[in-house]
C-alpha positions as CSV (number, residue, x, y, z in Angstrom):
1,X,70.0,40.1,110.6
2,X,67.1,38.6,108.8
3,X,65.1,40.5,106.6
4,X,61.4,39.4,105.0
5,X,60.1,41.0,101.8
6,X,56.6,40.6,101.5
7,X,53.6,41.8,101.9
8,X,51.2,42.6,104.9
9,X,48.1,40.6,103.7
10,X,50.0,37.3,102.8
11,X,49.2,34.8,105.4
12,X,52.6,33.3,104.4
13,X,54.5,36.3,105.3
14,X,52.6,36.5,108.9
15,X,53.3,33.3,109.2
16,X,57.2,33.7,108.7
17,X,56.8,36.5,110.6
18,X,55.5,34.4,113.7
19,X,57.7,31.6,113.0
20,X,60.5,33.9,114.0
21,X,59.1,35.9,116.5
22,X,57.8,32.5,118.4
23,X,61.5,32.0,118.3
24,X,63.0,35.5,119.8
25,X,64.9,35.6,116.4
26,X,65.1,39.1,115.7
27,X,64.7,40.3,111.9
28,X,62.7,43.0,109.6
29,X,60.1,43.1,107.9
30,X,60.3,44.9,104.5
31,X,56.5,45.9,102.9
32,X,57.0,45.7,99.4
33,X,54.0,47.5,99.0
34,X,56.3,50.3,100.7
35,X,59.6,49.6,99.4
36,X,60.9,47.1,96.6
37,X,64.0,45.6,97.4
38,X,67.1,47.5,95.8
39,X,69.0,45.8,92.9
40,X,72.1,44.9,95.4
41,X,69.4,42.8,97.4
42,X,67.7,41.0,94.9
43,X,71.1,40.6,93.5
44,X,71.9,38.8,96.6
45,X,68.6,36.5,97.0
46,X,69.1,35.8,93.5
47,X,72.0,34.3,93.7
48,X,71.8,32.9,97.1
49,X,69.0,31.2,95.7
50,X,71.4,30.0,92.5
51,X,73.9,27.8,95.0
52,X,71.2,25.5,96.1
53,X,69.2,25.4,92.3
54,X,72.2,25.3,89.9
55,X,71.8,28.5,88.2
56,X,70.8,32.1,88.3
57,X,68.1,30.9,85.8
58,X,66.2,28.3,88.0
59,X,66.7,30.4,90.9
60,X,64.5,32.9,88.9
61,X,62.2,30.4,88.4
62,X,62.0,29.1,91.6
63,X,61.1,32.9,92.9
64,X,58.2,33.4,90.5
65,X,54.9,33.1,91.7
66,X,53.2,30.6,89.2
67,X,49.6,31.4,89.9
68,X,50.1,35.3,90.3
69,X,47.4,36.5,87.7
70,X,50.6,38.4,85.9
71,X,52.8,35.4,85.3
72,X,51.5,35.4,81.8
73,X,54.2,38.4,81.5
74,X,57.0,36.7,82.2
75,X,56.6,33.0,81.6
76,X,57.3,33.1,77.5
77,X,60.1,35.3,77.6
78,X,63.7,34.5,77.2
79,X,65.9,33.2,80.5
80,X,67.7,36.7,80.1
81,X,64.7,39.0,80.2
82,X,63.0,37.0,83.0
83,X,65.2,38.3,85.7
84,X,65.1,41.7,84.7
85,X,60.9,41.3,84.5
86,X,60.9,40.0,88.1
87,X,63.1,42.9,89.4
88,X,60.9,45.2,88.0
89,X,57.1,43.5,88.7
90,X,58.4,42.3,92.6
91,X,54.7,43.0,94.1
92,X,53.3,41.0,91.5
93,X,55.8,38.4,90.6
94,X,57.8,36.7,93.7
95,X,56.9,34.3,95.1
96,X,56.4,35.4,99.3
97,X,58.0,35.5,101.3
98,X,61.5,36.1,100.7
99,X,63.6,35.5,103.9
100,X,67.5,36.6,103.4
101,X,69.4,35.8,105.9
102,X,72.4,38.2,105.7
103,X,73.9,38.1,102.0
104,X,74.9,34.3,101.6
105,X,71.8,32.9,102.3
106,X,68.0,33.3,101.7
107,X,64.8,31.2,101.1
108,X,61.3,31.8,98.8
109,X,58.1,31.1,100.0
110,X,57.7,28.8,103.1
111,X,60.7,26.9,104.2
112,X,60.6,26.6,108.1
113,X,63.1,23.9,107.7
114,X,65.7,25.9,106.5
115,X,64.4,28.6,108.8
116,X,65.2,26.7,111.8
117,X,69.0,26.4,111.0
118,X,69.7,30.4,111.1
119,X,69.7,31.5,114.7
């Protein structure tokens, strides 16, 4: 099943949202306002994300949200601390939405292309 972390005010996460419903392809939504995601699923998105950018470390840096007004806090620190930063500031860090589409695959931020291959 495919699950979206984001949040309920990003118009990118309604819009995934109706990208998939406009479809009939069923999936969850997951407020991270509500509930972070757990270390086995950002685990998984990180390195999902890895396979396509080369490694775990511009996966991370394809996940963080450049113009989030805390990206000061992790853009100076070292490749190993950066993941662990982004785990713990999700809300305020990731990029949105996050689309995983069971535990091999997942997207960041808007990517109806690769959307429209997981039916």
């Amino acid at each position: 099943m495919i699950q979206i972390f984001g949040t309920n005010k990003s118009f990118d996460c309604k819009a995934a949202q109706r990208f998939f419903k406009e479809r009939r392809i069923p999936f969850q939504f997951v407020d991270l306002k509500e509930k972070e995601m757990s270390a086995g699923e950002f685990d998984s998105v990180v390195t999902a994300i890895a396979k396509k950018e080369g490694s775990r470390a511009d996966a991370i840096q394809v996940m963080t949200d450049n113009s989030s007004k805390d990206y000061s806090a992790i853009a100076y620190l070292d490749d190993s601390e950066k993941e662990e930063k982004l785990f713990e500031n999700q809300l305020s860090l990731l990029k949105l939405p996050v689309c995983r589409n069971g535990k091999t695959e997942a997207t960041v931020g808007m990517c109806q292309k690769v959307w429209e291959s997981w039916k």
